[in-house]
C-alpha positions in Angstrom: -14.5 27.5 -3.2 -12.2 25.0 -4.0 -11.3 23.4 -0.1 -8.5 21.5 -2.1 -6.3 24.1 -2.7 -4.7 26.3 0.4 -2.3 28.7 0.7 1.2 29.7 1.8 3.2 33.0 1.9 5.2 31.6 -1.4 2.2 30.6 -3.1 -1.1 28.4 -3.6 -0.9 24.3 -3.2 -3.5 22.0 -4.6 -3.6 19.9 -0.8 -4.2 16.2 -2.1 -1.7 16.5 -4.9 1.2 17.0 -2.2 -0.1 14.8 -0.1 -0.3 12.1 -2.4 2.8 12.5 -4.0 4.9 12.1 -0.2 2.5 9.7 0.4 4.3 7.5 -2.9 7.6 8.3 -1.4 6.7 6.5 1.8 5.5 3.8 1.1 8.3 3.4 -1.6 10.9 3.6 0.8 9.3 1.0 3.3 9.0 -1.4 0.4 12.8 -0.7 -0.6 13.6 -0.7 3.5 11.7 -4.1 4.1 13.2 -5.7 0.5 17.0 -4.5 1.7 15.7 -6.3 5.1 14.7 -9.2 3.3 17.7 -9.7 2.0 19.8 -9.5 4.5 17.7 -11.7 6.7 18.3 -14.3 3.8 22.1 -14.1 3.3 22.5 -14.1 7.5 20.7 -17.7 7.7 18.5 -16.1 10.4 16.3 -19.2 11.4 12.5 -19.0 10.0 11.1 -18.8 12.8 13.1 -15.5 13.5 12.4 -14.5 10.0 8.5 -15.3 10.2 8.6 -12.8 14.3 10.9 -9.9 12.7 8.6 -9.4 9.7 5.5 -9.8 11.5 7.1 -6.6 14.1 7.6 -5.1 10.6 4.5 -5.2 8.8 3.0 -3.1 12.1 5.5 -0.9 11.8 4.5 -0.3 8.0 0.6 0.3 9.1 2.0 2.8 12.1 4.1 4.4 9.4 1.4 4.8 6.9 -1.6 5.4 9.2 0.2 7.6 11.1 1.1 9.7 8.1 -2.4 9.7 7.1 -3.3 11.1 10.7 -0.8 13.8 9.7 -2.3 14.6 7.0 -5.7 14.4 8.3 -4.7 17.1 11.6 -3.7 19.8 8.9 -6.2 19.5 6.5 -8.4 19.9 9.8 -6.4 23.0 10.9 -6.4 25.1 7.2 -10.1 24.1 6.5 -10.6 25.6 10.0 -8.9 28.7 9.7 -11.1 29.7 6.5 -13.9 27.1 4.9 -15.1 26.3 8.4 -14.7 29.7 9.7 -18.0 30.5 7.9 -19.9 27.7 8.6 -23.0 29.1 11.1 -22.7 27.8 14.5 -25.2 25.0 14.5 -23.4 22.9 11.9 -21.2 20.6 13.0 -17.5 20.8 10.9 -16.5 17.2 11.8 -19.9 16.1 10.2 -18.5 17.1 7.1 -14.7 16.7 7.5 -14.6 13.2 8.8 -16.4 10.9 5.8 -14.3 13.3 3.8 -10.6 12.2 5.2 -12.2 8.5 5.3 -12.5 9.1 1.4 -9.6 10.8 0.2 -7.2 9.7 3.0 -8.1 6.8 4.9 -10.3 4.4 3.0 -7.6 3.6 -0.1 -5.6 1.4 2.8 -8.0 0.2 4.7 -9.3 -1.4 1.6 -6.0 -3.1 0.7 -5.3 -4.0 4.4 -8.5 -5.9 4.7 -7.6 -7.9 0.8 -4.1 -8.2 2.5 -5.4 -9.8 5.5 -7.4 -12.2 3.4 -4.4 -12.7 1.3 -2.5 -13.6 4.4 -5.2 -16.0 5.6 -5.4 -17.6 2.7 -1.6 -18.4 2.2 -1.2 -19.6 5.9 -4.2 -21.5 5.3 -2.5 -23.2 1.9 0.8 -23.4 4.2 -1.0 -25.8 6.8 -2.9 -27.8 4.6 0.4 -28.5 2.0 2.7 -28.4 4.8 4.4 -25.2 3.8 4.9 -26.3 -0.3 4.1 -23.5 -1.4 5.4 -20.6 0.7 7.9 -19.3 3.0 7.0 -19.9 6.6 7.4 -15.7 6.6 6.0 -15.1 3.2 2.4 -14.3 4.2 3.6 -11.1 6.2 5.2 -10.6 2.9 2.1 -10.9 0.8 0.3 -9.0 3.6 3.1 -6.2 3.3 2.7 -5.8 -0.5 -0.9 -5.8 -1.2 -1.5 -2.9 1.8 1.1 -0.8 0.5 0.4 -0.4 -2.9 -3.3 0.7 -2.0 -6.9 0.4 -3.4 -7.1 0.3 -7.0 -3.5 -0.4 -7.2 -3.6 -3.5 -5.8 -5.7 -4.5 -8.7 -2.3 -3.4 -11.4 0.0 -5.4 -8.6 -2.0 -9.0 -8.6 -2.2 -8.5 -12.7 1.6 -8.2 -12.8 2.3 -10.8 -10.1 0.7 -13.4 -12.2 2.2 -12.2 -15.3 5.8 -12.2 -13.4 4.7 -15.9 -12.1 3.5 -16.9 -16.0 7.1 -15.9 -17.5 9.6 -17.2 -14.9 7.5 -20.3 -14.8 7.6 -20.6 -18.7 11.1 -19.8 -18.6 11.7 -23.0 -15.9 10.0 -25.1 -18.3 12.0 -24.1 -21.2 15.4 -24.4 -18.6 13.9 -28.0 -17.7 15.2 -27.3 -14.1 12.2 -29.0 -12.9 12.1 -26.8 -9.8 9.0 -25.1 -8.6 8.9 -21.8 -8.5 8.7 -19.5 -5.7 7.1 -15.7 -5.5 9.1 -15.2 -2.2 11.2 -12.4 -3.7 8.6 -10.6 -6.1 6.0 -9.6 -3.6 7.8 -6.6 -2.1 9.7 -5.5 -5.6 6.3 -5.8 -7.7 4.5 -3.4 -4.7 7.6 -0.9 -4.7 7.5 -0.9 -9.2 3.3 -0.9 -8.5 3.6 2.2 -6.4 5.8 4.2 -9.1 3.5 3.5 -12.0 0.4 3.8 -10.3 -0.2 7.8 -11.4 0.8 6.7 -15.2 -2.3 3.4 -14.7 -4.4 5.9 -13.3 -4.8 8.1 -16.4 -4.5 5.2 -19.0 -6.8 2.7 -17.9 -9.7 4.7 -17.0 -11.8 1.5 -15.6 -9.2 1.6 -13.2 -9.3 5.3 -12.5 -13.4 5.0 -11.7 -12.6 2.7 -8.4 -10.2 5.2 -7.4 -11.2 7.1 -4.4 -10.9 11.0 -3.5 -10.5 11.9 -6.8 -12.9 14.9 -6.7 
């Protein structure tokens, strides 16, 4: 029996292959949502310390947005499992036994793994921020990096560090060659790296099979 596929009066759905594919369009429009914030935040000279409260209310509103979907998804996996592949379990097993570590695999555990490397992320850049007297980032820019690295996900968080320091490499190389002597800053990448992470992620996931292997709930 193949508990990943269910089916409706127009047909048969493979279950995690919807799911993950409005899962993608979520988080996409978040990042796009909180970039277009960004922005505007910017050009309207709202004070730092405005900046550093709104995008700390907004990074919460991500995980309720995200978690909450996951919940979602979770409820009616729950109810079509219970309707047929639990309907024949005998009556001393336990469903939830099962169903639970499986939703933790395939739905669950992919962002609490990035929102425990985004924490550390943020730690570490508020950390850097004190001790350099903010040289280095935005007083708001560790929400940012917080933002990014949960969004695009565990492995994909792996693709969107590779390409941040890549992105860093050229534009620094580029200064150098300009001679503008300015240092400079990852404030604006961290959100359109996560949102260009997220759209390639299917295509990394079948090229670069090393990082396919740390991909969870892929059977």
């Amino acid at each position: 029996m193949n508990v990943g596929v269910f089916c409706l009066s127009d047909g048969c759905y493979n279950f995690n292959m919807l799911s993950m594919q409005f899962d993608d369009y979520l988080r996409l429009g978040i990042a796009a949502g909180l970039f277009a914030f960004q922005i505007f935040l910017w050009k309207s000279e709202v004070s730092e310390k405005k900046r550093k409260c709104i995008f700390k209310i907004l990074f919460f509103g991500a995980i309720a947005a995200v978690f909450g979907y996951c919940l979602y998804i979770s409820i009616t996996q729950y109810s079509v499992w219970a309707d047929g592949f639990y309907s024949y379990l005998p009556p001393t097993v336990n469903p939830l036994n099962h169903f639970i570590p499986y939703i933790l695999i395939h739905y669950w555990a992919t962002f609490l793994i990035s929102l425990i490397l985004g924490v550390l992320g943020f730690y570490s850049a508020n950390y850097a921020n004190k001790k350099y007297g903010e040289r280095f980032f935005e007083p708001e820019e560790p929400f940012l990096i917080l933002t990014a690295i949960f969004l695009t996900g565990h492995p994909a968080w792996i693709a969107f560090v590779i390409l941040l320091l890549l992105a860093a490499l050229l534009f620094s190389v580029l200064n150098s060659i300009k001679r503008r002597g300015e240092r400079f800053s990852l404030y604006w990448l961290w959100l359109p790296l996560a949102f260009f992470t997220i759209i390639i992620s299917s295509w990394l996931f079948v090229n670069f099979q090393w990082l396919s292997v740390l991909k969870l709930g892929t059977i």
